[in-house]
Structures are given as C-alpha cells and as structure tokens.
Kinemage of the C-alpha trace (Angstrom):
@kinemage 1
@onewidth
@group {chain A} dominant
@subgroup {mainchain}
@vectorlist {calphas} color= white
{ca unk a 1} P 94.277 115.109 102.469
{ca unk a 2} L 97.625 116.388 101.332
{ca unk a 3} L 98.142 120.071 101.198
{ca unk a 4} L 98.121 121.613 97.524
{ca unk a 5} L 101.447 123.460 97.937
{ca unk a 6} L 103.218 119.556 98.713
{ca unk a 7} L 101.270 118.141 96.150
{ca unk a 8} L 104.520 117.914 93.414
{ca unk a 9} L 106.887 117.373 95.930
{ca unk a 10} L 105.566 114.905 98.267
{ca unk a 11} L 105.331 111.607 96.498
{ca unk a 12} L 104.596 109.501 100.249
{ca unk a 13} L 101.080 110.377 100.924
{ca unk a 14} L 100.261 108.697 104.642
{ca unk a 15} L 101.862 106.765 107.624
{ca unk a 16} L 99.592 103.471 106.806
{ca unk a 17} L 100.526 101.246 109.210
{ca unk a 18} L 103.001 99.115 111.671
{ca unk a 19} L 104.219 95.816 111.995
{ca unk a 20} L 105.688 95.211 115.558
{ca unk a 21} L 107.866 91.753 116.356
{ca unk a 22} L 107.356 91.116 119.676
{ca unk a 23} L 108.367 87.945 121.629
{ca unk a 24} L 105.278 87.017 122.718
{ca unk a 25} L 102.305 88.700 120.719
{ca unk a 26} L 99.556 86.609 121.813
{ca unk a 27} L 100.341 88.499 125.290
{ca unk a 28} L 99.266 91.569 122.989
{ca unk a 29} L 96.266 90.724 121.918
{ca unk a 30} L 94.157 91.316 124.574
{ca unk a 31} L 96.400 95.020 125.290
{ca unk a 32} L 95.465 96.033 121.660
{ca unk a 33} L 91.989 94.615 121.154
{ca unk a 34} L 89.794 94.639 124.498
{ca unk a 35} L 92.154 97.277 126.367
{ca unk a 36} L 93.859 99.848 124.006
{ca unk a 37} L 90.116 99.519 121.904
{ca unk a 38} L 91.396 98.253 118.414
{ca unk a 39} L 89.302 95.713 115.998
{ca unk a 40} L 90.988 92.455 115.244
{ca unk a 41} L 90.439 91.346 111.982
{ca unk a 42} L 91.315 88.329 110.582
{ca unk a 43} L 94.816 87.317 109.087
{ca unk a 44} L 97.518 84.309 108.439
{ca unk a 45} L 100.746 83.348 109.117
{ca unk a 46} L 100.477 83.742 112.523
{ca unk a 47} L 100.411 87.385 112.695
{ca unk a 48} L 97.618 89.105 114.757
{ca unk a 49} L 96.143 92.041 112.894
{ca unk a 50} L 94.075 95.334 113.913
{ca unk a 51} L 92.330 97.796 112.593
{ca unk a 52} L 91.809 101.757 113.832
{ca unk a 53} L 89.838 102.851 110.488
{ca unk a 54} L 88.522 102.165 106.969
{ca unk a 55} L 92.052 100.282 106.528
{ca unk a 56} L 91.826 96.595 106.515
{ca unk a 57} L 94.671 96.602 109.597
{ca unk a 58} L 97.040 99.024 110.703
{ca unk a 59} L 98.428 96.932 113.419
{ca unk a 60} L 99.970 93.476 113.425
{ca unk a 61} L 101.545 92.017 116.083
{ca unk a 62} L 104.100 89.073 115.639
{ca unk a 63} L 107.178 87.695 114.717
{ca unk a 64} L 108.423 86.311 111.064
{ca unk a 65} L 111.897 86.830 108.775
{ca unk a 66} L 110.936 89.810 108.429
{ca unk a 67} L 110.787 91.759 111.596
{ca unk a 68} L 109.328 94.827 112.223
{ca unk a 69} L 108.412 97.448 109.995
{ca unk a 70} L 106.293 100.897 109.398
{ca unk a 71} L 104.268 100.957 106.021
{ca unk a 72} L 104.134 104.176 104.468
{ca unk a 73} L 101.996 104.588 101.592
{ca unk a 74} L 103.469 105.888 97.980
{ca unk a 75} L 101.072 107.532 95.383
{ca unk a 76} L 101.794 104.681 92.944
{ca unk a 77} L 104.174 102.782 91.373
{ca unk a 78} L 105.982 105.017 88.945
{ca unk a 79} L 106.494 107.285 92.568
{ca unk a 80} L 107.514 104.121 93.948
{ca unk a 81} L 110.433 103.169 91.638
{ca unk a 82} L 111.738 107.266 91.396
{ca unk a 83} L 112.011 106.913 95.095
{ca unk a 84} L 113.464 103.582 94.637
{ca unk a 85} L 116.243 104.961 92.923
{ca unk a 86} L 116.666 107.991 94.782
{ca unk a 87} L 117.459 106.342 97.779
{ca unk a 88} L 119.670 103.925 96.206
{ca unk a 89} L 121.836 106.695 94.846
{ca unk a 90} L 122.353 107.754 98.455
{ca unk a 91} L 123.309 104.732 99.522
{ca unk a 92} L 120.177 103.328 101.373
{ca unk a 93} L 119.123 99.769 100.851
{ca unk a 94} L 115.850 99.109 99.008
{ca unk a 95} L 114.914 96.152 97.468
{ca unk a 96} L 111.929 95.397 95.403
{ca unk a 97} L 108.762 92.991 97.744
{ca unk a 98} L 108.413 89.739 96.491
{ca unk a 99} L 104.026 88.486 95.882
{ca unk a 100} L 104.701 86.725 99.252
{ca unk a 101} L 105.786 89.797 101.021
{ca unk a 102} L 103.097 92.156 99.694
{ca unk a 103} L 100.610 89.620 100.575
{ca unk a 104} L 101.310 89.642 103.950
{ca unk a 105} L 101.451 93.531 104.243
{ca unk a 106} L 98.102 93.078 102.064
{ca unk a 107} L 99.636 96.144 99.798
{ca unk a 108} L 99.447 95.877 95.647
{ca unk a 109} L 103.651 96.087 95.535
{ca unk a 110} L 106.228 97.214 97.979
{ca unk a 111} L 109.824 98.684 98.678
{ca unk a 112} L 111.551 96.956 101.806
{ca unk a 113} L 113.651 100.076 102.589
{ca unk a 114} L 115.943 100.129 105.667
{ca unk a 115} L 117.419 104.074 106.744
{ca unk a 116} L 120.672 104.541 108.166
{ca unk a 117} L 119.591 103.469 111.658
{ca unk a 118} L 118.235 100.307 110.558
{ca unk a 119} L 114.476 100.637 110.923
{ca unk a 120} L 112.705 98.619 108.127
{ca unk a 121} L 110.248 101.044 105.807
{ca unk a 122} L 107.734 99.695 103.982
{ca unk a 123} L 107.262 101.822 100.321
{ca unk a 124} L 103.644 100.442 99.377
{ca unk a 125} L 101.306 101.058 97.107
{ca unk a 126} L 97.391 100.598 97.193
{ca unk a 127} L 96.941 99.357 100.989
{ca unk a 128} L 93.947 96.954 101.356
{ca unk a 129} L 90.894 99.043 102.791
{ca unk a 130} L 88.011 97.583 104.281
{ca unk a 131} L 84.189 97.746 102.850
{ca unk a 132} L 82.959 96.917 106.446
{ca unk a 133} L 82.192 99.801 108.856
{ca unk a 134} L 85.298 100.285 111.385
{ca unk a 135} L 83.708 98.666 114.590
{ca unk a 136} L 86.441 98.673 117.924
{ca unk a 137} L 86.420 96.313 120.606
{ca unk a 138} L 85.693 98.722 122.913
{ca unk a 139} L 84.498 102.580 122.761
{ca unk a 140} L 87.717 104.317 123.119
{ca unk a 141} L 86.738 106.477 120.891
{ca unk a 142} L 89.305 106.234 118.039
{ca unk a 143} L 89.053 107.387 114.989
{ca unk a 144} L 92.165 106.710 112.878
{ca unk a 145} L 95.689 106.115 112.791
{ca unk a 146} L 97.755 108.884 113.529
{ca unk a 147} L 101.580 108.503 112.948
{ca unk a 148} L 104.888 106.973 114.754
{ca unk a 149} L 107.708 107.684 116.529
{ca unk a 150} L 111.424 106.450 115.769
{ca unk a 151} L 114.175 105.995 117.573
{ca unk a 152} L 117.121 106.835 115.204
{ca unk a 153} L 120.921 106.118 115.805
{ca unk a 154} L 121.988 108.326 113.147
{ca unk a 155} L 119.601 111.026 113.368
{ca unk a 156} L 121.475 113.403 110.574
{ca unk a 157} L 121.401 110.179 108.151
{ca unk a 158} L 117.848 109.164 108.916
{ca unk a 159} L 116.900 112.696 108.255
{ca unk a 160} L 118.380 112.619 104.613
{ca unk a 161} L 116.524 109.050 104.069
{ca unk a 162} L 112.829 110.854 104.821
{ca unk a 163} L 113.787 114.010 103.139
{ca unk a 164} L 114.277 111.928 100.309
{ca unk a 165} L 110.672 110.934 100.258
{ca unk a 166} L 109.441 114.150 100.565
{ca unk a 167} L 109.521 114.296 104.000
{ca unk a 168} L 110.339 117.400 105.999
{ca unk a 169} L 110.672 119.406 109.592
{ca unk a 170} L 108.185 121.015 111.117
{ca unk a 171} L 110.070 121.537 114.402
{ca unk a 172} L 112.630 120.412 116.243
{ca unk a 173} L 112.610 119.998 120.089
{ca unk a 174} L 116.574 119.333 120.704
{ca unk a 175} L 117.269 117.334 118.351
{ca unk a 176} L 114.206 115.289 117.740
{ca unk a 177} L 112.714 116.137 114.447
{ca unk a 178} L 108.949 116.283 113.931
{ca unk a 179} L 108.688 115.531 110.299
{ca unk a 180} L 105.908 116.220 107.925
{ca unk a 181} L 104.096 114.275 104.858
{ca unk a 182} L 100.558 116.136 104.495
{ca unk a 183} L 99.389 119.176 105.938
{ca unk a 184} L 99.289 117.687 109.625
{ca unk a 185} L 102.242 119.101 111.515
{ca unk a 186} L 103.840 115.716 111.459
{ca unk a 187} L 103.238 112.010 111.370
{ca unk a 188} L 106.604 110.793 111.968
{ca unk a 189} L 108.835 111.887 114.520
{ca unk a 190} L 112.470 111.265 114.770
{ca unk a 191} L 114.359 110.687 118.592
{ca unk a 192} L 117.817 110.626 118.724
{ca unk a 193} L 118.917 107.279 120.710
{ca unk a 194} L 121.117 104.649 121.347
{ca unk a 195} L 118.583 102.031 119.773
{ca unk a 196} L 116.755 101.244 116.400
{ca unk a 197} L 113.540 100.449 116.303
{ca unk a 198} L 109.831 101.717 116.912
{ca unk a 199} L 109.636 104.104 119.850
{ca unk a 200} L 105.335 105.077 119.619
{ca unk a 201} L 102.462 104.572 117.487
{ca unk a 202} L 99.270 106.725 117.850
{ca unk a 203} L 96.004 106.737 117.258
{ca unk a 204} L 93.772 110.136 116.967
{ca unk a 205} L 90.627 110.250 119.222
{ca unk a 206} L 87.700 112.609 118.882
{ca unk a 207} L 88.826 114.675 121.560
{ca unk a 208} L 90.459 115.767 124.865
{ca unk a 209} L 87.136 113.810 126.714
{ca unk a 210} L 88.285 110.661 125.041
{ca unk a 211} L 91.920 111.564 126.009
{ca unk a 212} L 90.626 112.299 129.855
{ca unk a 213} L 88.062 109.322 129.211
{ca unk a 214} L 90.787 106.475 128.314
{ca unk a 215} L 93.353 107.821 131.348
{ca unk a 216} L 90.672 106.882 133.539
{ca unk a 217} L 89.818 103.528 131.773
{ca unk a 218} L 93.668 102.544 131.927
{ca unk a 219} L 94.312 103.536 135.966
{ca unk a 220} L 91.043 101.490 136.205
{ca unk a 221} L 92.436 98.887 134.826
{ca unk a 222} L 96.044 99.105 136.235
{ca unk a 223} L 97.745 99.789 132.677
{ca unk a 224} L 100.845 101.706 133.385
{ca unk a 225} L 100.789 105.412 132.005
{ca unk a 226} L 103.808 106.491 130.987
{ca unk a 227} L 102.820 109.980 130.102
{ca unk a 228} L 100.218 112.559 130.184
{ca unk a 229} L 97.575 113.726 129.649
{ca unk a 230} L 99.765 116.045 128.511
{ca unk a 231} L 100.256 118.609 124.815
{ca unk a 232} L 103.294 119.059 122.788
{ca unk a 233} L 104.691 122.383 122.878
{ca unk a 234} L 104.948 122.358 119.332
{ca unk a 235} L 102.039 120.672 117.678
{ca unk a 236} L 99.388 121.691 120.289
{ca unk a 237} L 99.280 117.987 119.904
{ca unk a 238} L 97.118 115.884 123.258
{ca unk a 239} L 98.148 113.099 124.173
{ca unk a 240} L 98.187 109.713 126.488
{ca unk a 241} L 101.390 107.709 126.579
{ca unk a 242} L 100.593 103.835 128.219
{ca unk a 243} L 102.525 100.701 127.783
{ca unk a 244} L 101.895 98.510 125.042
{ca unk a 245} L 103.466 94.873 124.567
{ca unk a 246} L 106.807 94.185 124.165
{ca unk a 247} L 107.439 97.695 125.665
{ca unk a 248} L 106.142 99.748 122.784
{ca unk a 249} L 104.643 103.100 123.708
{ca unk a 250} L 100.516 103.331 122.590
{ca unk a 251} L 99.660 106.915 122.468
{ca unk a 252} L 95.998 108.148 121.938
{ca unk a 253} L 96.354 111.739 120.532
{ca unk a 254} L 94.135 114.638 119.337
{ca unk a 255} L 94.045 118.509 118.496
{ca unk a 256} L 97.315 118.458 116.430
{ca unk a 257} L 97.961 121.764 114.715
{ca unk a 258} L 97.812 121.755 110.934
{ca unk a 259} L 101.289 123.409 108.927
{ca unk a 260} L 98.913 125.647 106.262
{ca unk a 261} L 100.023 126.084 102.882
{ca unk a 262} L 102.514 128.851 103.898
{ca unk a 263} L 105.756 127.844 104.424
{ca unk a 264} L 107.482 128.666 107.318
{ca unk a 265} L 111.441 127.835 108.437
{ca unk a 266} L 111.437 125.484 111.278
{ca unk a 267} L 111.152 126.386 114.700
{ca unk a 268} L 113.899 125.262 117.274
{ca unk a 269} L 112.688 124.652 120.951
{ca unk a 270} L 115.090 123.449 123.829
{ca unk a 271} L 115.108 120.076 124.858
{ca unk a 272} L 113.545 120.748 128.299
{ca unk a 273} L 109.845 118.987 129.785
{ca unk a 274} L 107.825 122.096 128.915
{ca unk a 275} L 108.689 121.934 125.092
{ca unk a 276} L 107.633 117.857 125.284
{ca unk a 277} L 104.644 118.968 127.884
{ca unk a 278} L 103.643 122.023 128.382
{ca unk a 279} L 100.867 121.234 130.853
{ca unk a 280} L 103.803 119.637 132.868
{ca unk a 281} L 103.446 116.167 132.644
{ca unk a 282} L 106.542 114.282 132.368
{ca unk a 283} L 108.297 110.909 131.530
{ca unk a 284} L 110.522 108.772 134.063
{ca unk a 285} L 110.804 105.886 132.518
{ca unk a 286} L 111.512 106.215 128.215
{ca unk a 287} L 114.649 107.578 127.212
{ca unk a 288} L 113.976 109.341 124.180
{ca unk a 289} L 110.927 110.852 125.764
{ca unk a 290} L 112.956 112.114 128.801
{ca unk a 291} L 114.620 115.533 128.724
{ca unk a 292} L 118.497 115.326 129.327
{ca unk a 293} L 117.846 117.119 133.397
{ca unk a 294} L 115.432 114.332 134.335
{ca unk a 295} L 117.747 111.887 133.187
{ca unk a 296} L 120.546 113.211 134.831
{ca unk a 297} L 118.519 112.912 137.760
C-alpha cells in the first residue's frame, strides 16, 4: 500500500515485473523454477514466464524485438498519458504499446519508455493477476516481488526520468540512488556504471531463516553466491545475492525499513563495503555492487 502523504504525488504505484533477454533462456528455466523457487505459468511466443505472487508472472525469460524491460505499474490511464507527456517534454522517448505488445506484457495498455541510459520501462496499467493460489516450485519461501536494480550510464539523467514519475531518494550510498514509489524505503535502485541494462531483481522472503535457509540450499547445490547473507546499511534491508542466467543477479531479500509518512532529506553514506554490508559481507565479482577500494584491488 502506498503511503497517504505520496498519495497525490506518486502516480506509479508498484515495480510489477521484469522481462529479461537472455541468449539462451531455456538454460533459465530450471535456475528460476526448480532452483531460485518461482512458479512457471503458462505463456506464448516463446517467452518463459514466472510467477512470485497473486500476479499472473513477474518474470519472463526470453528474447523478442523487444528486448528487455521492467514493468512498472501506473494508477490508470489518465496517470498514464500525464506521465506520457511529462516525459516527452523532457526529452525522453515514450511511445504509446500497440494490442500486440500489451498482450504479451498481459497489461490493459502500456507506455514503452526508454530513460537516458537506455533501459526500456514499461508504463502499464491493470497487470493481469491470477485467481489461482501462488504455489512455487519449491519452498523457498517467497512471498512477493520486491523491486530491481539498474545499472545507469547517466545516473543524473536517469534520476530526472524517475523523478518524473514520482519517484524519489531515500538514500544515497556514493552515488547509487535508492529510490522510492510507496512507503517501502525503495524498490528501485539506481548504480552508476559503464553499462545499461538490469543489474538485480528481488524477491521478499518471510524472513532472515528463509534468507539463512536458501544460502544453504544454493552451496548445496553449487549455485554461485555472489553476496551475503548480508543487510544494507541503509534500508536494514537482508539479503542473498546468487547468479541467475545470463548473468543477472537473483536476490532474496527481507526486513526492509519502511520511509513513514514524515519526510525526511536524504541521507548520504560513503561508498565503502560497510554502507552496502554492514555485517561485512562483500562482492568480488559485480561492478556496481563493488566499492571503488575492492576494485582497486
């Protein structure tokens, strides 16, 4: 639920779900489904589809014209065409779905919005839920999806393009911005890189035993961690980095602190390993997730 105080100013109301083009998805598959612990569901067109909660999919693996893209969910379609035209007046592209391409993002209409970095954004409306009880491949013991991570070649650009949805900071750790939509300290965070594209997506679990749980599952099964457990200086935030297909990062997450309905400036930590963990845990092997020391070294 979005906080009251965001209510007129927010018109994006959830992170609803990613589209990943990956060379080989079928290699996914089994990662998302029987290891990572989403549902398949069915789909067409050759993408492979997943769900995490009561939303018909929030995953699809594959690769079409289209590419890649994060869906984020718009209140409805008069909010749909203001932000349309605000971020048109600003210079960022955004051009009206065609039947074909909302059908395949199983949304009612669409926005195919690209920021300054080149990540694709999906402006929907009225995302496809499911009537049937969320059921997971395995018991990992998720419970929804969380938010993403982007890597952004124009971080001060790509800022103004979310802002412009309603979007803002939290915190910032260096330079990465942890941005805001509801009253969750953030569902999309912003990484200053030298790529484009989808750095993380991550899924909430019931708690640090599922967090502790699923590390143990994926050394079990030889899945290569790539971070954690571990918590975010600034969001109190859990989590378990592993390796997904195609090299995107799976994170399960849980405990993130809520913002409140009292606004606050945002904080500024330094870009060291204790503001990205602060139980020490660190990264070796993702740029964007590495502090600036350990990749010096």
């Amino acid at each position: 639920m979005r906080s009251t105080a965001r209510e007129a100013t927010a018109p994006i109301t959830s992170v609803c779900y990613v589209r990943a083009a990956v060379g080989e998805p079928q290699a996914g598959v089994r990662f998302v489904s029987e290891i990572f612990g989403l549902q398949p569901v069915p789909t067409h067109d050759g993408e492979f589809a997943f769900r995490s909660d009561d939303r018909y999919r929030t995953v699809s693996l594959g690769c079409d014209e289209d590419g890649g893209s994060i869906g984020v969910e718009v209140w409805d379609d008069a909010a749909l065409l203001e932000i349309g035209e605000r971020l048109r007046a600003q210079g960022f592209a955004a051009i009206a779905a065609s039947p074909e391409q909302c059908r395949r993002r199983y949304v009612q209409s669409a926005l195919l919005a690209t920021d300054a970095s080149g990540n694709r954004i999906d402006l929907v409306t009225r995302p496809t839920r499911s009537g049937r009880r969320y059921f997971p491949t395995r018991d990992a013991g998720i419970v929804q999806f969380h938010g993403v991570g982007l890597c952004s070649t124009q971080p001060v650009r790509d800022l103004a393009f979310w802002r412009l949805l309603g979007a803002d900071v939290s915190d910032w750790v260096g330079d990465i911005a942890y941005l805001r939509i509801d009253d969750m300290h953030h569902r999309v965070a912003l990484h200053p890189s030298k790529r484009n594209g989808l750095l993380y997506v991550a899924f909430e679990v019931e708690g640090l035993d599922q967090i502790m749980q699923n590390n143990y599952f994926m050394q079990d099964h030889q899945i290569r961690i790539l971070q954690g457990p571990g918590r975010q200086a600034a969001s109190r935030q859990t989590f378990l980095h592993v390796e997904g297909p195609g090299g995107l990062v799976f994170s399960y997450v849980n405990g993130m602190a809520r913002y409140g309905d009292r606004p606050r400036p945002a904080r500024q930590f330094p870009l060291t390993a204790t503001s990205l963990c602060d139980w020490g845990s660190e990264c070796k092997d993702v740029p964007e997730l590495t502090p600036p020391t350990d990749q010096e070294g």
